[in-house]
C-alpha positions in Angstrom: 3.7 -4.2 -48.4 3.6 -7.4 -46.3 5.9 -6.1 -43.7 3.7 -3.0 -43.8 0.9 -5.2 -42.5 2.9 -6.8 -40.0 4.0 -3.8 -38.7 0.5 -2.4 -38.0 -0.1 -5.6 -36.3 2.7 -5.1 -34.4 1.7 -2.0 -32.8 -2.2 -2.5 -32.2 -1.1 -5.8 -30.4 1.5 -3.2 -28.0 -0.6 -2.3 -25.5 -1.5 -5.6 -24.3 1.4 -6.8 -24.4 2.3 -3.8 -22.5 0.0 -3.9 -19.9 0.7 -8.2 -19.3 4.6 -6.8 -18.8 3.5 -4.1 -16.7 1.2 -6.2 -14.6 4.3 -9.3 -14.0 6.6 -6.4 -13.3 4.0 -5.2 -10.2 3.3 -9.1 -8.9 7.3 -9.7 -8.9 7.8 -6.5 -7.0 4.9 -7.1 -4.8 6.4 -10.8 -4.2 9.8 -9.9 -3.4 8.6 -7.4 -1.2 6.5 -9.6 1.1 9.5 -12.1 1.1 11.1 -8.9 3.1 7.9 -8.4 5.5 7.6 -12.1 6.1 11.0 -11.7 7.1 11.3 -9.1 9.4 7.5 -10.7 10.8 9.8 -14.1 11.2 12.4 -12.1 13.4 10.1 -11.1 15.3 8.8 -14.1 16.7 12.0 -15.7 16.4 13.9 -13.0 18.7 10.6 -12.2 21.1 8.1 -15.6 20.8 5.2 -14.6 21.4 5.8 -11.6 23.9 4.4 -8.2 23.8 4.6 -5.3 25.5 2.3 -4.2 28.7 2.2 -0.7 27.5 1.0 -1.2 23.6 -1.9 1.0 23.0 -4.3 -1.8 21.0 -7.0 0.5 20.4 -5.1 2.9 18.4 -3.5 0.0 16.6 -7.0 -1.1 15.8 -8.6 2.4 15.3 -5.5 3.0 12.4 -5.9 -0.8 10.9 -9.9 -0.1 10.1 -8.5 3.6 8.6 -5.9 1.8 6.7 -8.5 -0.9 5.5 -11.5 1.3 4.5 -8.4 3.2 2.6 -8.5 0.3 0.2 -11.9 0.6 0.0 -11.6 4.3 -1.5 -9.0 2.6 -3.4 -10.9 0.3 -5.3 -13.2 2.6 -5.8 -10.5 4.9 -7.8 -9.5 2.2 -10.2 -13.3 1.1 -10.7 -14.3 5.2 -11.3 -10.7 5.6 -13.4 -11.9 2.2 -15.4 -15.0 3.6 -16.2 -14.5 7.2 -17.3 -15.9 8.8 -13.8 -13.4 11.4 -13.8 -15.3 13.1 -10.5 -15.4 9.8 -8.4 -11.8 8.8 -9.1 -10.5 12.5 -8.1 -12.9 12.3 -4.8 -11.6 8.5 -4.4 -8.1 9.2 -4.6 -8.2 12.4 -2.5 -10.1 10.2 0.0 -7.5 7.1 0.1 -4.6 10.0 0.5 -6.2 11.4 3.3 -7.2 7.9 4.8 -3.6 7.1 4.6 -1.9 10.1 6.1 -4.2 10.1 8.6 -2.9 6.2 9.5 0.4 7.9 9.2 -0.9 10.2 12.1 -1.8 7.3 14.4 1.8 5.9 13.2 3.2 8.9 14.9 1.3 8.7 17.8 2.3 5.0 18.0 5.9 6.3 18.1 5.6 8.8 20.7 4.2 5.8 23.6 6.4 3.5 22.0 9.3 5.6 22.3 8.6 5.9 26.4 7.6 2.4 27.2 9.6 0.5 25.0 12.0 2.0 23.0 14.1 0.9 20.1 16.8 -0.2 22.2 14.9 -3.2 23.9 14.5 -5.8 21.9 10.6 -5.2 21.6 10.9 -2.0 20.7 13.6 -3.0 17.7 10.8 -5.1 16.4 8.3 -3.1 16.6 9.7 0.3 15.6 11.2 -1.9 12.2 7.8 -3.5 11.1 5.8 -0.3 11.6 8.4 2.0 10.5 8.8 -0.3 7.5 5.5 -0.2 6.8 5.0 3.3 7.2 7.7 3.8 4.3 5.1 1.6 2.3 2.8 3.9 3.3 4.2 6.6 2.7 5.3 5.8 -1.0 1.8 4.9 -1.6 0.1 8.0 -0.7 3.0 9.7 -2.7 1.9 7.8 -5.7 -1.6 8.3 -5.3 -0.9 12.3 -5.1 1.0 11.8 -8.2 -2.3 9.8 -10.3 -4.6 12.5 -8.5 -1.9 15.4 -10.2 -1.9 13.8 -13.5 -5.0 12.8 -13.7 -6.3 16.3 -13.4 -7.0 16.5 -16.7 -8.8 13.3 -17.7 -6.5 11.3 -18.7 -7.5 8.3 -17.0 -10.2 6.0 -18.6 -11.6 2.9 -19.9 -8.6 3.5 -22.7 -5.7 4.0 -20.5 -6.2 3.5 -16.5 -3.0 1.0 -16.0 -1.2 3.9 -14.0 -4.5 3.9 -11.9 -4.2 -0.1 -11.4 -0.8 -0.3 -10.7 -1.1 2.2 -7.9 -4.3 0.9 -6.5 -2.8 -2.7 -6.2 0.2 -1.5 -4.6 -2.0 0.4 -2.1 -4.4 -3.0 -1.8 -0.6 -4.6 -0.9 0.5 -2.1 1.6 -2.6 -2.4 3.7 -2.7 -6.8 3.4 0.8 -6.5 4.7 -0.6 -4.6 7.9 -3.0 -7.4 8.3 -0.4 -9.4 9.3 1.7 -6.7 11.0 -1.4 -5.5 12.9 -2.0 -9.1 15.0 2.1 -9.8 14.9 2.3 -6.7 17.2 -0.7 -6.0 18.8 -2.7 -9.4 19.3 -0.1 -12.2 19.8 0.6 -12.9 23.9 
């Protein structure tokens, strides 16, 4: 009967235990990833200084970091709607941080077509640039991917103040992706 009991205790203290795993397993992944922006931000100003191209069109690197960043605002307000049972606001929140971020991946685009005529990947500018924005647009990418797939499953309610990790995990990802452009954003665009 005693191992009965233990059991049972067992299982109710799971989920916590479960999310604390789950949580460690996102900050190590989030850490080893910005060991591999850090590095390709180090190459850059190791290979170029502080040298930037003529032709870099800062205000649409500006217009797409304030879409990116007001993403995360939508974000946040996902996991705080998913956390509190707002089924409505997180769907609306979610659709609105997908859109916000494939609209940056629009501006990415556009990015690529100037970039590709002024300074293409060839020059050593270009390398750098075309590798930290098209690495970051992967990030992106994979984030709005994985914010389609929380807006999919949680069609039907599953997310709540019982079981929102999926929503978390996502979101903090997302809040990630878009700190990393904060130090993409000046690296490319600011720095002469």
């Amino acid at each position: 009967m005693a191992a009965g009991v233990e059991h049972v205790a067992h299982e109710a203290e799971h989920p916590l235990e479960r999310l604390r795993t789950n949580r460690l397993g996102l900050w190590l992944f989030i850490a080893s990833e910005s060991f591999l922006f850090a590095a390709l931000i180090s190459a850059r100003y190791y290979l170029l200084g502080t040298e930037r191209s003529e032709h870099l069109n800062q205000a649409l690197g500006f217009v797409i970091s304030l879409v990116l960043l007001t993403s995360s605002l939508f974000a946040y307000r996902a996991e705080t709607a998913a956390r509190f049972g707002d089924q409505r606001g997180f769907r609306r929140a979610t659709a609105t941080t997908i859109g916000l971020g494939l609209l940056f991946m629009v501006g990415v685009v556009l990015e690529f077509r100037e970039g590709l005529e002024f300074f293409p990947p060839s020059t050593l500018y270009g390398s750098a640039f075309f590798t930290l924005v098209g690495f970051h647009a992967f990030h992106v990418f994979t984030g709005v991917v994985a914010l389609a797939a929380l807006l999919w499953t949680g069609r039907d309610g599953r997310f709540g103040p019982e079981h929102h990790w999926p929503v978390e995990g996502v979101v903090k990802y997302w809040h990630f992706v878009d700190v990393a452009w904060v130090f993409i954003f000046p690296t490319l665009y600011l720095v002469k």
